[in-house]
C-alpha positions, 0 to 999 in steps of 0.5 A, a space after each residue: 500500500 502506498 498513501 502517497 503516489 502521482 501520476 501524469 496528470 501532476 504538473 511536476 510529473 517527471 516523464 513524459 510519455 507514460 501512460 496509465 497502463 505503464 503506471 498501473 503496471 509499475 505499481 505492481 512491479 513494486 508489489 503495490 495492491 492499494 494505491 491512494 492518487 494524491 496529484 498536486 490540487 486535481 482529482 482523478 477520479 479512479 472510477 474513470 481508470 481501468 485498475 487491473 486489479 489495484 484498489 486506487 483510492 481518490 485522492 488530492 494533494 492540496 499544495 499551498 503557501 502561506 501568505 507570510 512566505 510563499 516560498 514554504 511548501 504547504 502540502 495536506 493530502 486528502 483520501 476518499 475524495 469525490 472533487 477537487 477541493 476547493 481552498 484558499 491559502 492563509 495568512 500562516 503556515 498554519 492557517 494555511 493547513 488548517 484551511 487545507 484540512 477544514 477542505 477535505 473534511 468538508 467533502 467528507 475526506 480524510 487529511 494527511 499532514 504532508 512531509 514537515 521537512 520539505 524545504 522545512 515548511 513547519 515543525 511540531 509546534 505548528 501540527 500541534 495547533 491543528 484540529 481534525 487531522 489524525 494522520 502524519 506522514 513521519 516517513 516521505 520517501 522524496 529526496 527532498 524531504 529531510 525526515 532525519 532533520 538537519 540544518 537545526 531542525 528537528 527529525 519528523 520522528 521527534 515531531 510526531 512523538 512530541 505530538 504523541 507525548 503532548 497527548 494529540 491523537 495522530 497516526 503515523 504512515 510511510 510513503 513513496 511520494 513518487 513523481 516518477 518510476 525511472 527518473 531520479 530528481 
């Protein structure tokens, strides 16, 4: 299972030419049987894709920034969508992922905070203030995300057990994040 794929309908999909059929059969070459699609802010709706057997859940990846610095990646995924979900970025790195989440609740969704150490977006503190988000990525395969930390930031595992000991309900899940299947970033 993998909670966190693109494909080529994502504007930073890394190759030209592959088709569903080429996509479909590299998740099953990876032993893959359930797959969410979370492409940056569209929705494909899988009912539309023949699966040759894999369960592929709708998905989104809501990819904002924050008014206070649009430089920071804000990146909250939402499973078992029926749309593309419709939200305005905010003022703050939180706001702008609490807006994200507030969305995906909305259209009866299930929100994922995103890869923390992507350009360093957030940390704990932030996730800590959020309401109604129960998973967290504390793994994010993508060479650019820092999961380990650096650079004077904390790793995402520090986070998510500093969020566990201040008492917030919130599950942890490992991804690919994929953007590609043959071409490094």
């Amino acid at each position: 299972m993998d909670m966190h794929l693109h494909t080529m309908a994502s504007a930073d999909w890394k190759e030209p030419g592959v088709g569903w059929l080429d996509w479909l059969y590299r998740c099953e070459q990876r032993g893959l049987d359930i797959v969410a699609i979370t492409d940056h802010n569209i929705y494909v709706d899988p009912s539309t894709v023949d699966s040759h057997g894999l369960l592929l859940i709708p998905g989104e990846e809501l990819s904002l920034t924050p008014e206070e610095d649009q430089t920071i990646p804000i990146h909250v995924n939402g499973f078992g969508l029926k749309r593309t979900v419709p939200v305005e970025r905010g003022l703050t790195r939180l706001e702008t992922i609490q807006n994200c989440i507030d969305g995906i609740v909305a259209e009866g969704g299930i929100a994922q905070i995103n890869h923390p150490n992507f350009y360093w977006a957030f940390d704990h503190t932030v996730i800590e203030q959020t309401r109604d988000c129960f998973l967290l990525e504390v793994h994010n395969a993508h060479p650019w995300v820092f999961n380990e930390g650096g650079d004077g930031h904390v790793s995402i595992e520090f986070m998510w057990d500093y969020l566990l000991s201040k008492g917030k309900l919130i599950y942890g899940t490992g991804v690919d994040d994929c953007h590609t299947y043959t071409v490094l970033d």
